[in-house]
N, C-alpha and C positions, 0 to 999 in steps of 0.2 A: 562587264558585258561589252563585246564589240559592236561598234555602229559607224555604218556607213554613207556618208554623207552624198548630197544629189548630184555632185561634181566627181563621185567616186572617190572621195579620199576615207579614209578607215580609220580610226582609233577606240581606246578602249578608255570605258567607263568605269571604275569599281564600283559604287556604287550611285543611286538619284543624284544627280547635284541640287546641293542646297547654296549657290553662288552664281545667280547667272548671271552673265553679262548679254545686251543684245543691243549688236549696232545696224539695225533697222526697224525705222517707225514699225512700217507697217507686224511687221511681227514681235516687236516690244509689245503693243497692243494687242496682239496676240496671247501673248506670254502673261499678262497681264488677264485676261481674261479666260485664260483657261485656268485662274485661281494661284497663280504662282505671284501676288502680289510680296509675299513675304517674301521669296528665296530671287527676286529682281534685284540687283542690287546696282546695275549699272544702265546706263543709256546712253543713246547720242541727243544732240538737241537740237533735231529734225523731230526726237519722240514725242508728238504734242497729243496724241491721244492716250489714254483719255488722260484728262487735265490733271486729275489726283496723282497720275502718274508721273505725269510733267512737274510735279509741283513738289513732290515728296522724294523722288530717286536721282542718286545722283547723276549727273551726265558728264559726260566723258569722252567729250570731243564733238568731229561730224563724223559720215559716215564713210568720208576718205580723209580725216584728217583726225585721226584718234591722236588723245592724248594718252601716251604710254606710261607714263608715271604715274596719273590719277589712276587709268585702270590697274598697271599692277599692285598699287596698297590696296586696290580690292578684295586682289587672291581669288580671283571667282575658279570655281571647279568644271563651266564651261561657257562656253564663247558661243552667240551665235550670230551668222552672217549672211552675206547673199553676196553670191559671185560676181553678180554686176553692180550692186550699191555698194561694194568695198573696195577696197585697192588691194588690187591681188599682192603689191610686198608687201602690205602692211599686216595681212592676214600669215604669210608666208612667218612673218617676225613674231606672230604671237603664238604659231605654231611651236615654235622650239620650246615653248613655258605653258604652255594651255592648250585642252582638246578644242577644236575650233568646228564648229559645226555649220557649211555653208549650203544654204539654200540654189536650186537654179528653176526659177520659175515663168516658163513662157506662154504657159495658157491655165484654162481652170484643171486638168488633172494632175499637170503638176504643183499647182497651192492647196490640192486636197491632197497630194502627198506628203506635202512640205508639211501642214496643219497635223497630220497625222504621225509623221517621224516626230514632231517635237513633241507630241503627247507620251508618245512610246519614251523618247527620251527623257523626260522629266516627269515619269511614273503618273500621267494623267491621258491615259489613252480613251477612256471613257467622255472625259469631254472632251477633247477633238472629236470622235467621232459625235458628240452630238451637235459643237459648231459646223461640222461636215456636213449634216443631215440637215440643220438650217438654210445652208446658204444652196445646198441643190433643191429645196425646195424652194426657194425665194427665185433660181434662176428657172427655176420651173414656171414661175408666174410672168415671165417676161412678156406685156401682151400688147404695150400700146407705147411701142417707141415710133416716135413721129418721125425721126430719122431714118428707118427702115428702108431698105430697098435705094436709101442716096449716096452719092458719092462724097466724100468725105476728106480732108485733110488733118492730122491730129498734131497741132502745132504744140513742143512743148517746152522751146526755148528761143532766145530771143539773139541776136550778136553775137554767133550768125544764129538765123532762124534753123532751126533742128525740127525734124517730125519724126514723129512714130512711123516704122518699116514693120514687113509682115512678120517677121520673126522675132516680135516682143509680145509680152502681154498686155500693152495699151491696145495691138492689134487683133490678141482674143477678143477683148471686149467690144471693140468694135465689131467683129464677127457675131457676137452673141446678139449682138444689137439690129443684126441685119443691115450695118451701114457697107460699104465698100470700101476700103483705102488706097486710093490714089497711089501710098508711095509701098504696095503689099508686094511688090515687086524689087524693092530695094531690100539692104540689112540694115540692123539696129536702126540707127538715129540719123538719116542723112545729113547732111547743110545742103541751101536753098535759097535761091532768092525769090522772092515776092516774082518779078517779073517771070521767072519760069514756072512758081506755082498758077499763077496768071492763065497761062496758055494751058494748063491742065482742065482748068474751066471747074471743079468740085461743083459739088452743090454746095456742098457747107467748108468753111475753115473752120474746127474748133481748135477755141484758144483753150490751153490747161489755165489751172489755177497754181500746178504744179508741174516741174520743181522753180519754172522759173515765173512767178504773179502776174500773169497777163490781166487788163484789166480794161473797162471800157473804153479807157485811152487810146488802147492798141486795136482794140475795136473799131473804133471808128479812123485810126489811121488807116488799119490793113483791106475795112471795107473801101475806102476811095479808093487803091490801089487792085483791088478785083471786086468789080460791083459786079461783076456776073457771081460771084460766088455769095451766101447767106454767113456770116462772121457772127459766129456766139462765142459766150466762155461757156464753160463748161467746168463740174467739179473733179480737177486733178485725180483729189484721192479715188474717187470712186471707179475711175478707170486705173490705174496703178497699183493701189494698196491690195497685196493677194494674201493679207490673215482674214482675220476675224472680219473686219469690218466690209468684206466682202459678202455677207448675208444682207447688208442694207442696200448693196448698189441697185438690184432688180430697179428698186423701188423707185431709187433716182433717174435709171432709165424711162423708167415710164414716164416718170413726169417732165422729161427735158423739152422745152418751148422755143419757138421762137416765131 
């Protein structure tokens, strides 16, 4: 069968693969939960959910730094990726020896697309669509974000400081959230310094937990540095991660405090 991947590239499958390889948590966990625990055979070790999986399948580099020799005695039958969490040669190089299936994911209808192709791909179209149907109803409940309606900064790295821009999926979520983003007018990932988020005035900075561990440390640095602004962390995955684990975010939405 042919299949066309979210970035437009094409190849053909003969038959289910029973070897997959997947160098992105969040949809290793995916992969993993739509029942394909047996036919996983590879990961990166960023893949820490769920822990069975972390703990039982092999891993095989990061997710721009794959190791090419442990994955090729794998042999896997297919590869899967994401446009931005891989290094585009690196994907390039596995092209020439393996079908390579790369994800592009910038808000929620493209991760019900993306949940939906892997199912079709790995002959379990049935349950993607009933992770599908979870996680729109879970974002259907979204009813008591206290962040609603504020301005917002979504810090997600640190030297130099980097923020989520409007054309990512950290900045769906924040959309879904009713927050505003300060930098929804820039691309991807700007750099920044503190002093010109400063003069921005936010209501809130939130710190990730991912990909780089902000922690109450930088909390309390980054509040002296804009006391006009409110400095929480916040859970990473739950703004990032667009598989599976995207039916539990509602939930953390709701509860975010400060």
């Amino acid at each position: 069968m042919k299949f066309t991947d979210q970035t437009g590239y094409s190849f053909e499958l003969p038959k289910i693969p029973e070897r997959i390889i997947s160098l992105v948590p969040s949809q290793s966990e995916l992969i993993w939960d739509l029942g394909l625990s047996d036919s996983l055979i590879g990961i990166t070790k960023f893949c820490i959910h769920p822990k069975e999986m972390f703990q039982t399948i092999e891993r095989i580099g990061g997710t721009k730094q794959i190791d090419f020799e442990k994955l090729r005695k794998l042999k896997p039958d297919l590869i899967i990726g994401n446009k931005e969490e891989n290094d585009k040669c690196q994907i390039e190089v596995l092209r020439r020896d393996f079908p390579v299936w790369l994800s592009d994911v910038n808000d929620l209808n493209d991760a019900y697309g993306m949940i939906d192709a892997i199912g079709k791909l790995t002959g379990k179209h049935d349950e993607a669509s009933r992770i599908i149907e979870k996680i729109r109803t879970a974002f259907g409940q979204i009813s008591n974000v206290r962040l609603a309606g504020k301005t917002a900064a979504y810090l997600m790295w640190n030297e130099p400081f980097m923020a989520a821009a409007g054309d990512t999926f950290i900045n769906a979520m924040l959309c879904e959230n009713g927050i505003v983003n300060v930098f929804k007018n820039k691309k991807r990932y700007p750099q920044f310094e503190l002093n010109e988020l400063q003069k921005e005035q936010p209501d809130f900075i939130l710190l990730s937990t991912e990909p780089y561990p902000f922690n109450l440390k930088h909390v309390n640095e980054i509040q002296k540095i804009c006391p006009s602004s409110k400095v929480i962390l916040v859970d990473g995955e739950m703004f990032s991660w667009y598989g599976s684990r995207l039916r539990l975010a509602p939930d953390y939405f709701n509860s975010i405090s400060y």
